[in-house]
mmJSON file of the N, C-alpha and C atoms, coordinates in Angstrom:
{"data_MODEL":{"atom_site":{
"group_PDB":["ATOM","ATOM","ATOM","ATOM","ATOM","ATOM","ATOM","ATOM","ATOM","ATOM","ATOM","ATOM","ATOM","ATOM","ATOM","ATOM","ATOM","ATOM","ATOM","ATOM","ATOM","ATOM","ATOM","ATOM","ATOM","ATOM","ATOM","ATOM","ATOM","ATOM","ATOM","ATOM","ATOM","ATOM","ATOM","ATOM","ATOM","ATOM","ATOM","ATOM","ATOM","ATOM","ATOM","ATOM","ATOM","ATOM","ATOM","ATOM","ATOM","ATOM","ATOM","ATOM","ATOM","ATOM","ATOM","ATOM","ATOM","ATOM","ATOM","ATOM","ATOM","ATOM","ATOM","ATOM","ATOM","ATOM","ATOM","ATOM","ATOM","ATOM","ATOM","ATOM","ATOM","ATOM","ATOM","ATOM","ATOM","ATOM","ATOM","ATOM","ATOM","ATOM","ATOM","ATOM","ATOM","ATOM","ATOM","ATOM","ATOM","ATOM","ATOM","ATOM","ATOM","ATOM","ATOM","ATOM","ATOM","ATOM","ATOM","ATOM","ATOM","ATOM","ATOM","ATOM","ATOM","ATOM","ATOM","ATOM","ATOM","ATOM","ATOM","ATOM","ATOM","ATOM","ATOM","ATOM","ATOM","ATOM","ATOM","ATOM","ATOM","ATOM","ATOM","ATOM","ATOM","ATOM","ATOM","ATOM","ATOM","ATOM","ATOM","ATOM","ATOM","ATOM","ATOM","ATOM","ATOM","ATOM","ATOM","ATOM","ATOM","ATOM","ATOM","ATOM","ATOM","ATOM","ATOM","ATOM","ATOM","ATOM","ATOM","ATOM","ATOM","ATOM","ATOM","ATOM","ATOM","ATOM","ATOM","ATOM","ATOM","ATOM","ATOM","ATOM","ATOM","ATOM","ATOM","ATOM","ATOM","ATOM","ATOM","ATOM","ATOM","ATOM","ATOM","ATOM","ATOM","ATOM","ATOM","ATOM","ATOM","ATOM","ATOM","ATOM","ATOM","ATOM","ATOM","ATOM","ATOM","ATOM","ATOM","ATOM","ATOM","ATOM","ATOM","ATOM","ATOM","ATOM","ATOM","ATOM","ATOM"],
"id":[1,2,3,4,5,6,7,8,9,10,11,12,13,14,15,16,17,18,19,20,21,22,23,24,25,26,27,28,29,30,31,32,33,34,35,36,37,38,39,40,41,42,43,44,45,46,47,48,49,50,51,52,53,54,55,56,57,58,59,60,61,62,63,64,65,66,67,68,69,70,71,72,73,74,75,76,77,78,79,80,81,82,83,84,85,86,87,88,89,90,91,92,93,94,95,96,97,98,99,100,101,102,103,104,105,106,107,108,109,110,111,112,113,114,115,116,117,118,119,120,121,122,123,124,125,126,127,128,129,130,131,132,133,134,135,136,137,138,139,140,141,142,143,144,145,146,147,148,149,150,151,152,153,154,155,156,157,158,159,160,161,162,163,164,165,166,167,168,169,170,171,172,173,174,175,176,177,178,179,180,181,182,183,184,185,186,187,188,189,190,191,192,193,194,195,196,197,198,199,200,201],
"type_symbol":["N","C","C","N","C","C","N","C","C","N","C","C","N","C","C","N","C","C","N","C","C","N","C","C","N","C","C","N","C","C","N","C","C","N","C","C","N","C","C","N","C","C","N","C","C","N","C","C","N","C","C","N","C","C","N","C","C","N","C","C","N","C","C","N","C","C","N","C","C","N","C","C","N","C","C","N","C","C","N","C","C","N","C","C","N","C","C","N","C","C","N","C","C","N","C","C","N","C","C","N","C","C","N","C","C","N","C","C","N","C","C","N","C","C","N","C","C","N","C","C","N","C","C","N","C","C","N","C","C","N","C","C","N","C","C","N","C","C","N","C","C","N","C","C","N","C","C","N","C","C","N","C","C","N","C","C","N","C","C","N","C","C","N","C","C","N","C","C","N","C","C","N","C","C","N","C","C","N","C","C","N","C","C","N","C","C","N","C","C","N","C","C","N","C","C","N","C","C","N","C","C"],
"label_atom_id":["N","CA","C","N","CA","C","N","CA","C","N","CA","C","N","CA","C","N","CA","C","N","CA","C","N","CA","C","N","CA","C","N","CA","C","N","CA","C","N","CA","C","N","CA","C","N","CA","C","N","CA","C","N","CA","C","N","CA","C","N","CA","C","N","CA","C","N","CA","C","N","CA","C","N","CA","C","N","CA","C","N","CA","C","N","CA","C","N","CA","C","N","CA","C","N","CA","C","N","CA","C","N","CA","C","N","CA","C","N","CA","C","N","CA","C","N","CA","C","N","CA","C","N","CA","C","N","CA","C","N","CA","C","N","CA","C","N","CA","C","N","CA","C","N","CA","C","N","CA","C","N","CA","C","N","CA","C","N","CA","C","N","CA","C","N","CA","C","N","CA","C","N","CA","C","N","CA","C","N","CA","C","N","CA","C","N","CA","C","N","CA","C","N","CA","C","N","CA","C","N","CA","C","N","CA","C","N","CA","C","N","CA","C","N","CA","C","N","CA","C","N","CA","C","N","CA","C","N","CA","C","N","CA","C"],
"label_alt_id":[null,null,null,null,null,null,null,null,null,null,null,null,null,null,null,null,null,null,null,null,null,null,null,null,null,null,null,null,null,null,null,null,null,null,null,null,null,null,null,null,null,null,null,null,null,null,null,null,null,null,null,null,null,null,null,null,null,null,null,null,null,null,null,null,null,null,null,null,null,null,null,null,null,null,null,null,null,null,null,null,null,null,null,null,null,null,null,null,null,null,null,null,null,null,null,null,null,null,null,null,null,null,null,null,null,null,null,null,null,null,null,null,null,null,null,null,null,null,null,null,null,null,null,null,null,null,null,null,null,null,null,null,null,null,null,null,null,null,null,null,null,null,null,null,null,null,null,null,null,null,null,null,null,null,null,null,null,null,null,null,null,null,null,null,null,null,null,null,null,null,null,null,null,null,null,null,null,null,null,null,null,null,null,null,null,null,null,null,null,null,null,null,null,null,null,null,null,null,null,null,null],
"label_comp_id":["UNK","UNK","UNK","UNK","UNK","UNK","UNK","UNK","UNK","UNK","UNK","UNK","UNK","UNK","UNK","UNK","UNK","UNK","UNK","UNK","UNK","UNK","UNK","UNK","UNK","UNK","UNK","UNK","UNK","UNK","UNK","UNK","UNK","UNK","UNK","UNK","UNK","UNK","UNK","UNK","UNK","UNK","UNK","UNK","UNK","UNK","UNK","UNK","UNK","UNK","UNK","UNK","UNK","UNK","UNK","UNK","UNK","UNK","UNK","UNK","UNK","UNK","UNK","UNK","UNK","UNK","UNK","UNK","UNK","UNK","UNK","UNK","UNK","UNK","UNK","UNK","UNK","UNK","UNK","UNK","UNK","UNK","UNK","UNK","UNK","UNK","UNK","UNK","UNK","UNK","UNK","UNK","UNK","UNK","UNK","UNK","UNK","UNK","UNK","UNK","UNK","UNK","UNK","UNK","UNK","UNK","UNK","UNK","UNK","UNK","UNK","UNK","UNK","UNK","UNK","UNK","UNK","UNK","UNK","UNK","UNK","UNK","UNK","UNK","UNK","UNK","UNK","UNK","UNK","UNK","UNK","UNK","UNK","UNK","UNK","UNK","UNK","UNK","UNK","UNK","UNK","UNK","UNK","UNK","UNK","UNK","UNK","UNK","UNK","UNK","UNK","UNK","UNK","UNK","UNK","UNK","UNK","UNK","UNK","UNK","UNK","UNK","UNK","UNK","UNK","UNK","UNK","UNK","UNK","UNK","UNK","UNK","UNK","UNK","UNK","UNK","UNK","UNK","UNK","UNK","UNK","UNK","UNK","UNK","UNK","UNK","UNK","UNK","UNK","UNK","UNK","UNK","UNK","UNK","UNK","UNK","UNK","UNK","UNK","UNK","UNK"],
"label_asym_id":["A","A","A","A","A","A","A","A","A","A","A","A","A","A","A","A","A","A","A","A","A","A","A","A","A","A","A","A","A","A","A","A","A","A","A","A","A","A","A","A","A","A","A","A","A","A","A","A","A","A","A","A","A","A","A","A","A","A","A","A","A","A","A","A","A","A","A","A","A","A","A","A","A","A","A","A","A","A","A","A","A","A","A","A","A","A","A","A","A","A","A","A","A","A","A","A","A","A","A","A","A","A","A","A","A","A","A","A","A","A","A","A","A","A","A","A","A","A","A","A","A","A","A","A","A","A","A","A","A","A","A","A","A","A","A","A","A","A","A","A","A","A","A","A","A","A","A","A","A","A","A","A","A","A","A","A","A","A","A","A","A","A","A","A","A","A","A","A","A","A","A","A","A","A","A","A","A","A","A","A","A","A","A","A","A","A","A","A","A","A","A","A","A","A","A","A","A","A","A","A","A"],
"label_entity_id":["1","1","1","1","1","1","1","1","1","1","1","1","1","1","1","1","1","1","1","1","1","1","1","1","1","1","1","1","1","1","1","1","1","1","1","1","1","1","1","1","1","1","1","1","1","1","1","1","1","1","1","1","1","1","1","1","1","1","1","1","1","1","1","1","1","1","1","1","1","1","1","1","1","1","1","1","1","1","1","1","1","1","1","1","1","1","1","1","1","1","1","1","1","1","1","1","1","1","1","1","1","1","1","1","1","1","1","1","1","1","1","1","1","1","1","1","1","1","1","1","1","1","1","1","1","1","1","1","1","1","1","1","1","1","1","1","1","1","1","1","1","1","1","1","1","1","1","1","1","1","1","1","1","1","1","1","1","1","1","1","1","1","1","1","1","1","1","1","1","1","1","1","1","1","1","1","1","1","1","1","1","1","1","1","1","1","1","1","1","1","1","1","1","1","1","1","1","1","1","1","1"],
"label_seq_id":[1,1,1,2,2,2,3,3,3,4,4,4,5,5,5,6,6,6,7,7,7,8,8,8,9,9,9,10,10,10,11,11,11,12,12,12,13,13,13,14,14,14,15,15,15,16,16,16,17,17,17,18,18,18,19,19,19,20,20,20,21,21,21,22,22,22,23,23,23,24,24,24,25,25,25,26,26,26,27,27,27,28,28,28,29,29,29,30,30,30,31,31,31,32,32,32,33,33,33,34,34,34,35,35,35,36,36,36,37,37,37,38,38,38,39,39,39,40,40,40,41,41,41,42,42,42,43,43,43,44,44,44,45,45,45,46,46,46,47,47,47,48,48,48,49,49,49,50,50,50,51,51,51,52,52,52,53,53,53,54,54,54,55,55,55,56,56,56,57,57,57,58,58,58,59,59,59,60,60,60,61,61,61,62,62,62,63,63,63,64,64,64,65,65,65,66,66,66,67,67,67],
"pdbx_PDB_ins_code":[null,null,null,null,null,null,null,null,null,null,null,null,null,null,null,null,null,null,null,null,null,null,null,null,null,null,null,null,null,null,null,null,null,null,null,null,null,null,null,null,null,null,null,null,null,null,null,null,null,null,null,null,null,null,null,null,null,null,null,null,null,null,null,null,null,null,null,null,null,null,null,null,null,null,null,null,null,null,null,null,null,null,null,null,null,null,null,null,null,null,null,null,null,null,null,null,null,null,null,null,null,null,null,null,null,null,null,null,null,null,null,null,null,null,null,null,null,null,null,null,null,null,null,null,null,null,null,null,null,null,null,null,null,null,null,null,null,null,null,null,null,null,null,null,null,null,null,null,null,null,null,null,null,null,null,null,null,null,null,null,null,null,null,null,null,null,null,null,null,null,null,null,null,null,null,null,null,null,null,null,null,null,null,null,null,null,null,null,null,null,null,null,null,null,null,null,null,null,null,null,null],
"Cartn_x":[0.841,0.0,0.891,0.59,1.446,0.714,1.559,1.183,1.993,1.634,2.172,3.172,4.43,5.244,5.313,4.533,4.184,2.842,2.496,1.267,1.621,0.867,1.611,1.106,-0.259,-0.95,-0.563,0.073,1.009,2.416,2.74,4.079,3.952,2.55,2.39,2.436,1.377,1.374,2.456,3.091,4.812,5.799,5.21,6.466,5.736,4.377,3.348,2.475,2.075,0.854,-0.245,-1.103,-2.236,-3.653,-4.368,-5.505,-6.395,-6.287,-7.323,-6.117,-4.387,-3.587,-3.459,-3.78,-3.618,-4.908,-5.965,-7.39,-6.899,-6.858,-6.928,-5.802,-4.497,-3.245,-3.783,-4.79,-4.772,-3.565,-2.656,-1.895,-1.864,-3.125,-4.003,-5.637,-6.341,-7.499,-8.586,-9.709,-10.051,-10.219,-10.183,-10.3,-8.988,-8.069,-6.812,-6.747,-6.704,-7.184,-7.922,-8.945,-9.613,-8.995,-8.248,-7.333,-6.515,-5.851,-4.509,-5.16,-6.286,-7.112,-7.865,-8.081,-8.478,-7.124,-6.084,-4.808,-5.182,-5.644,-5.921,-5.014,-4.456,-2.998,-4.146,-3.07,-3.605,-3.099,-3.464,-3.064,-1.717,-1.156,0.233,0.923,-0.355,-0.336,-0.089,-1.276,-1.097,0.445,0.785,1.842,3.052,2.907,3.584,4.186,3.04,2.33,3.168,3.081,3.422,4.879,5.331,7.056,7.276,6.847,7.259,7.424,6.553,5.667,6.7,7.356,8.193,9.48,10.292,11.065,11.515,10.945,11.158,10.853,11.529,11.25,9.942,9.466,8.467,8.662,9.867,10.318,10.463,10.68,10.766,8.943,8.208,6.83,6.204,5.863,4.893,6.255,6.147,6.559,5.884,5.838,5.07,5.278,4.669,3.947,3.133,4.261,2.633,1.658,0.872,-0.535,-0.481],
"Cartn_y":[-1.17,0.0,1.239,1.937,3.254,4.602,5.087,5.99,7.378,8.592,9.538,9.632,9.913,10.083,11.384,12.494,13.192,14.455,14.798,15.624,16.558,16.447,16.956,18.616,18.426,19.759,21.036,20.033,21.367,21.608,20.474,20.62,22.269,21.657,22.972,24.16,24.219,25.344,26.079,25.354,25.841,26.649,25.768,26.643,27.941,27.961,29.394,28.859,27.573,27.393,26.803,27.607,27.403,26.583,26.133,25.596,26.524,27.764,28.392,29.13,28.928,29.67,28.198,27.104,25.813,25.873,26.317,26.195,27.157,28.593,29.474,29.402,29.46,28.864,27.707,26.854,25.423,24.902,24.359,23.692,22.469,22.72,21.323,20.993,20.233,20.111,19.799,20.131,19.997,19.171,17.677,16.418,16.125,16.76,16.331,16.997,17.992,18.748,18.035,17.048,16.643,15.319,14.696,13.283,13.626,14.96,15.133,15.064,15.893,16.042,14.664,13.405,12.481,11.341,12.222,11.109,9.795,10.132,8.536,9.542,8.317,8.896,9.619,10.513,11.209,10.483,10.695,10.413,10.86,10.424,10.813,12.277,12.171,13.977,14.678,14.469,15.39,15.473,14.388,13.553,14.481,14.822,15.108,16.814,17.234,19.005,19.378,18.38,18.323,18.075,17.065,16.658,18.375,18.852,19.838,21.62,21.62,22.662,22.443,21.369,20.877,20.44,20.43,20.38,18.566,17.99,16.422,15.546,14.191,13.065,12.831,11.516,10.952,9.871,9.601,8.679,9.589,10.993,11.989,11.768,11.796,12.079,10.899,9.817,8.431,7.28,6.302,4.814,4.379,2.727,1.62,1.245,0.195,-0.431,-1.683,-2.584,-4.237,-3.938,-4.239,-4.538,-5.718],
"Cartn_z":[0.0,0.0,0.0,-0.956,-1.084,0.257,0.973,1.849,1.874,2.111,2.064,3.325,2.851,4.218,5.354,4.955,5.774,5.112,5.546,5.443,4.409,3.057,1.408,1.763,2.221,2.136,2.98,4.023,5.009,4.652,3.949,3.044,2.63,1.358,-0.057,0.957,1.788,2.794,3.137,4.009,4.384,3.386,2.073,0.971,-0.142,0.89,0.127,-0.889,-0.481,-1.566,-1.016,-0.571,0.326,-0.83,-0.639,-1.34,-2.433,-1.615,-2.61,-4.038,-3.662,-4.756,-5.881,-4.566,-5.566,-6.562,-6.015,-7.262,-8.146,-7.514,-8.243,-9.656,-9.164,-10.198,-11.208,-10.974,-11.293,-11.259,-10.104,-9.86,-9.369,-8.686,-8.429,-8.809,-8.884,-9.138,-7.863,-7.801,-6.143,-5.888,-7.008,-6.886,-6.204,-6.192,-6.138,-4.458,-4.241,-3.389,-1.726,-2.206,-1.386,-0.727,-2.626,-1.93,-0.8,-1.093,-0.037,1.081,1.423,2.471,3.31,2.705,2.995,3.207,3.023,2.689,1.978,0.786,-0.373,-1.357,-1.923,-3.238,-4.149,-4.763,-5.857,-7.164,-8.46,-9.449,-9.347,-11.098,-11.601,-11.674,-12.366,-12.692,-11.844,-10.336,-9.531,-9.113,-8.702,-8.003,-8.729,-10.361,-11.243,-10.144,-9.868,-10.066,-8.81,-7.341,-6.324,-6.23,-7.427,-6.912,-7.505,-8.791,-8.681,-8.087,-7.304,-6.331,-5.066,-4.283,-3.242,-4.068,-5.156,-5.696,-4.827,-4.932,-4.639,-5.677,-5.438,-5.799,-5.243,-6.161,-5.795,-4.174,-4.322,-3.689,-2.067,-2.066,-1.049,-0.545,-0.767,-0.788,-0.581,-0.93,-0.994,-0.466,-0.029,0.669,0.251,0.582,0.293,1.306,2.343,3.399,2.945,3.156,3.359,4.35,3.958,4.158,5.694],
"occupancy":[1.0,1.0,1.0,1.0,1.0,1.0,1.0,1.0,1.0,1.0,1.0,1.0,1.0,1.0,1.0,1.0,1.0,1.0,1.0,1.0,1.0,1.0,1.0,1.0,1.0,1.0,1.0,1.0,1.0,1.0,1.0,1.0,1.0,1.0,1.0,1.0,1.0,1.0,1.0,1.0,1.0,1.0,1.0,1.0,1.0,1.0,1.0,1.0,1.0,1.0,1.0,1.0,1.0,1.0,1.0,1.0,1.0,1.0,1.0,1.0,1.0,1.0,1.0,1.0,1.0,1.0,1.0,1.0,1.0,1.0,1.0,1.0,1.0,1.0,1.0,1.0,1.0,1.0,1.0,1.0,1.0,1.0,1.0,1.0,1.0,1.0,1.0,1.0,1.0,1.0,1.0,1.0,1.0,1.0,1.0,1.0,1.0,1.0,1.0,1.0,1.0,1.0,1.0,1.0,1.0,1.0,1.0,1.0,1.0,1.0,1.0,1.0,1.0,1.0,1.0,1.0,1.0,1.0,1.0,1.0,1.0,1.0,1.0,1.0,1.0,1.0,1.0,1.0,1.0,1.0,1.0,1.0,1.0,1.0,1.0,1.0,1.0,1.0,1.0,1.0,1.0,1.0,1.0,1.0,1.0,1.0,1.0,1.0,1.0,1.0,1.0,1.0,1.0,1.0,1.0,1.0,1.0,1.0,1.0,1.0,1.0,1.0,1.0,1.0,1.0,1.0,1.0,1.0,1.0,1.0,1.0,1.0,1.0,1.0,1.0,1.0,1.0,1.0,1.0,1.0,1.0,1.0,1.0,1.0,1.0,1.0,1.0,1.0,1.0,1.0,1.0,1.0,1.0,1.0,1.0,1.0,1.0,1.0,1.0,1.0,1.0],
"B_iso_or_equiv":[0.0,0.0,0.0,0.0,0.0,0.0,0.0,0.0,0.0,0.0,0.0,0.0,0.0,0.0,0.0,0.0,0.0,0.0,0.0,0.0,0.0,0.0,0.0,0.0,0.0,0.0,0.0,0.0,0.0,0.0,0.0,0.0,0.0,0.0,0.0,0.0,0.0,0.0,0.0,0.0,0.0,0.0,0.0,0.0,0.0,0.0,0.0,0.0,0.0,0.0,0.0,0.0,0.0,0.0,0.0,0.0,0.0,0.0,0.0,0.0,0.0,0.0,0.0,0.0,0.0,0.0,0.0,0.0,0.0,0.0,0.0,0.0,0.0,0.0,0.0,0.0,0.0,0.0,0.0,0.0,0.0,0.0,0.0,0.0,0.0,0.0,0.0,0.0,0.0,0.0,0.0,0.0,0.0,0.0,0.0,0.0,0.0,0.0,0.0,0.0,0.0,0.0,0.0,0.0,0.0,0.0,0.0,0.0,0.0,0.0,0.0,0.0,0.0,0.0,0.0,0.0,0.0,0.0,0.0,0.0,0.0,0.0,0.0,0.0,0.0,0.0,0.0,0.0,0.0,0.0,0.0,0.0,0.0,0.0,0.0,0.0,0.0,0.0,0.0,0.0,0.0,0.0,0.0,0.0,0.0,0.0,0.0,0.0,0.0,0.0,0.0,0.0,0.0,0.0,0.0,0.0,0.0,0.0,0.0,0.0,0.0,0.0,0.0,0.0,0.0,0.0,0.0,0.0,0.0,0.0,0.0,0.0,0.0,0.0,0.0,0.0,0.0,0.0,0.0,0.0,0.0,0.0,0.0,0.0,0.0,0.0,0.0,0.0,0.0,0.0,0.0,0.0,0.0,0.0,0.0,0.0,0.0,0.0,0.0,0.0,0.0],
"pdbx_formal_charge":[null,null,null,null,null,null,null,null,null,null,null,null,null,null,null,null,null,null,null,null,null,null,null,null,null,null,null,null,null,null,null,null,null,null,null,null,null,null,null,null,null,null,null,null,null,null,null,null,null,null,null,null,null,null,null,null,null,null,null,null,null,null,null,null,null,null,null,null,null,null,null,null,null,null,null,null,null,null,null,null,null,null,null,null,null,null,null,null,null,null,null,null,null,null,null,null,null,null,null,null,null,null,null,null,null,null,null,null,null,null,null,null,null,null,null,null,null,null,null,null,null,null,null,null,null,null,null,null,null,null,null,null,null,null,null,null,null,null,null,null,null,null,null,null,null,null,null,null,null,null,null,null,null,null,null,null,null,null,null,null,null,null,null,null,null,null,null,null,null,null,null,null,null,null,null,null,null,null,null,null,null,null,null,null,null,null,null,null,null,null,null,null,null,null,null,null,null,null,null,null,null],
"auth_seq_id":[1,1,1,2,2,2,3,3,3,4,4,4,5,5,5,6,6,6,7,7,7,8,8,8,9,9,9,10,10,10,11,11,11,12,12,12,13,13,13,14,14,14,15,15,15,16,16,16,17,17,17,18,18,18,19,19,19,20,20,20,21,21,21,22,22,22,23,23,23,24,24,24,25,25,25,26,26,26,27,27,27,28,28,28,29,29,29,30,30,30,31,31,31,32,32,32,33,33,33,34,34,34,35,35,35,36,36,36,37,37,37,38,38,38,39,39,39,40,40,40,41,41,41,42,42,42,43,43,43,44,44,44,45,45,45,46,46,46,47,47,47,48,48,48,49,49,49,50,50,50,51,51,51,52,52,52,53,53,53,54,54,54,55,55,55,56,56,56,57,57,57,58,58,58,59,59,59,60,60,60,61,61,61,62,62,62,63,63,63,64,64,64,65,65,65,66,66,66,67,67,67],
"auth_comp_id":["UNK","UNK","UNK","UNK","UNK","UNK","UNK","UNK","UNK","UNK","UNK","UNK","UNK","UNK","UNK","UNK","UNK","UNK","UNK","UNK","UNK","UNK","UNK","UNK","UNK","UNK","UNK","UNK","UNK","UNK","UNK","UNK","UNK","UNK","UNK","UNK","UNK","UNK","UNK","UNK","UNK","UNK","UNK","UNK","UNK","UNK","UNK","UNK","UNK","UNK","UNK","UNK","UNK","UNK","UNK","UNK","UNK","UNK","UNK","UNK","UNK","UNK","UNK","UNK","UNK","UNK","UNK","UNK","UNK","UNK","UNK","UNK","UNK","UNK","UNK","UNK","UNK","UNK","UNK","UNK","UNK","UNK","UNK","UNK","UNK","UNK","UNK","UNK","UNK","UNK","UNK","UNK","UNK","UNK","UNK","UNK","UNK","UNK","UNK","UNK","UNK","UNK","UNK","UNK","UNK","UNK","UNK","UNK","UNK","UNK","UNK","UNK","UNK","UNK","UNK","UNK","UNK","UNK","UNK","UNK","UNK","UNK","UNK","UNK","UNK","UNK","UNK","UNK","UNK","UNK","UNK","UNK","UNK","UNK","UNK","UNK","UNK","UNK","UNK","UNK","UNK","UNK","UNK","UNK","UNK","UNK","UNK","UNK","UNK","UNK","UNK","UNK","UNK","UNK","UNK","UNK","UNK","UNK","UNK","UNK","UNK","UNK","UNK","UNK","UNK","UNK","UNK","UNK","UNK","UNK","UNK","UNK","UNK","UNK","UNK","UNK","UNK","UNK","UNK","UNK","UNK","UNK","UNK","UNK","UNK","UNK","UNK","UNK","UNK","UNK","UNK","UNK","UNK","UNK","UNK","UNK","UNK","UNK","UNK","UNK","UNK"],
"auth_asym_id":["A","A","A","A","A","A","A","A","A","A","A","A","A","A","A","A","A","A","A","A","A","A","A","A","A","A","A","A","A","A","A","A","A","A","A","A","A","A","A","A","A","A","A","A","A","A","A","A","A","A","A","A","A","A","A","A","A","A","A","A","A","A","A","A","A","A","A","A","A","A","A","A","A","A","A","A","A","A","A","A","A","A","A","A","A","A","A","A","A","A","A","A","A","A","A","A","A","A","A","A","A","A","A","A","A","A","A","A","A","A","A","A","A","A","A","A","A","A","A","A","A","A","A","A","A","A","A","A","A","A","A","A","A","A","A","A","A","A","A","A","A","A","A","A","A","A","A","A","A","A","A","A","A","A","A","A","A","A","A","A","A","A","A","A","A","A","A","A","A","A","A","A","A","A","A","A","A","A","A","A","A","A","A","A","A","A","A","A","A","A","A","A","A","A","A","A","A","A","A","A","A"],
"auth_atom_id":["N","CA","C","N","CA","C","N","CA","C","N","CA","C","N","CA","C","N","CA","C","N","CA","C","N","CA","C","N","CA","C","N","CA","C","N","CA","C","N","CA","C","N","CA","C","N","CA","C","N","CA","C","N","CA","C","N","CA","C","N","CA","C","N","CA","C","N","CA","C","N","CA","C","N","CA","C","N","CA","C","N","CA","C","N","CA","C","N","CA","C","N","CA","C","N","CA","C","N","CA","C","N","CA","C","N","CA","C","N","CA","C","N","CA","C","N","CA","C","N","CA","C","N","CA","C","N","CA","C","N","CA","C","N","CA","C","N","CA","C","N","CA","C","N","CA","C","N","CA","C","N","CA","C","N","CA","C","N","CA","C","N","CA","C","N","CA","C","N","CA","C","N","CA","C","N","CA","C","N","CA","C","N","CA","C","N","CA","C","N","CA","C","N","CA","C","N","CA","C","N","CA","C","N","CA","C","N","CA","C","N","CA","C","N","CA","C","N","CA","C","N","CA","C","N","CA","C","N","CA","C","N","CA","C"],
"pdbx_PDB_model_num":[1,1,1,1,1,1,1,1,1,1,1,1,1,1,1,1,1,1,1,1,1,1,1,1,1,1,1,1,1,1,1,1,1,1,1,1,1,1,1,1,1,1,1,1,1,1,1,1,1,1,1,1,1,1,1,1,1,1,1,1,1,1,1,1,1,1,1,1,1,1,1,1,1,1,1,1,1,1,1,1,1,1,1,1,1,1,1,1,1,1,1,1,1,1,1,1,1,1,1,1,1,1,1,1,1,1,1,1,1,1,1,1,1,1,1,1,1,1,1,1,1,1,1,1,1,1,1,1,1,1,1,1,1,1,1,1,1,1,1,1,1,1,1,1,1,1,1,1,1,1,1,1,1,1,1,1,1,1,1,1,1,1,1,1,1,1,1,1,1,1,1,1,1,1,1,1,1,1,1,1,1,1,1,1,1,1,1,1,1,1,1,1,1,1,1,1,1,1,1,1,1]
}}}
C-alpha cells in the first residue's frame, strides 16, 4: 500500500501554496485537493504538479507499506 510520508498539504502550505492559490493557479485540481485532504494517493499527474511545487522526488513524498 502506497502511503504519504508526511502531510503533502502542510508541506504545499509551508512553501506558500495554500488551497485556494492551488485552485486558483490550477496547480491542483479539487479532486486532487480533497485526496490530499483524505490522505488517499492522488493520481500521476497530480503527483507530477506536487514533486514539482516541493522540488522532490516521488520517492521523497509516498513509501510503500505491506498490508
Amino acid at each position: 500500500m502506497l502511503v504519504y510520508k508526511f502531510n503533502v498539504l502542510q508541506a504545499l502550505r509551508d512553501s506558500g501554496y495554500n488551497t485556494t492559490r492551488l485552485r486558483k493557479e490550477k496547480l491542483l485540481g479539487e479532486n486532487s485537493i480533497q485526496y490530499l485532504r483524505e490522505n488517499k494517493m492522488v493520481g500521476t499527474k497530480a503527483l507530477n504538479s506536487i514533486c514539482k511545487l516541493l522540488d522532490m522526488q516521488p520517492g521523497n513524498i509516498i513509501k510503500y507499506i505491506e498490508e
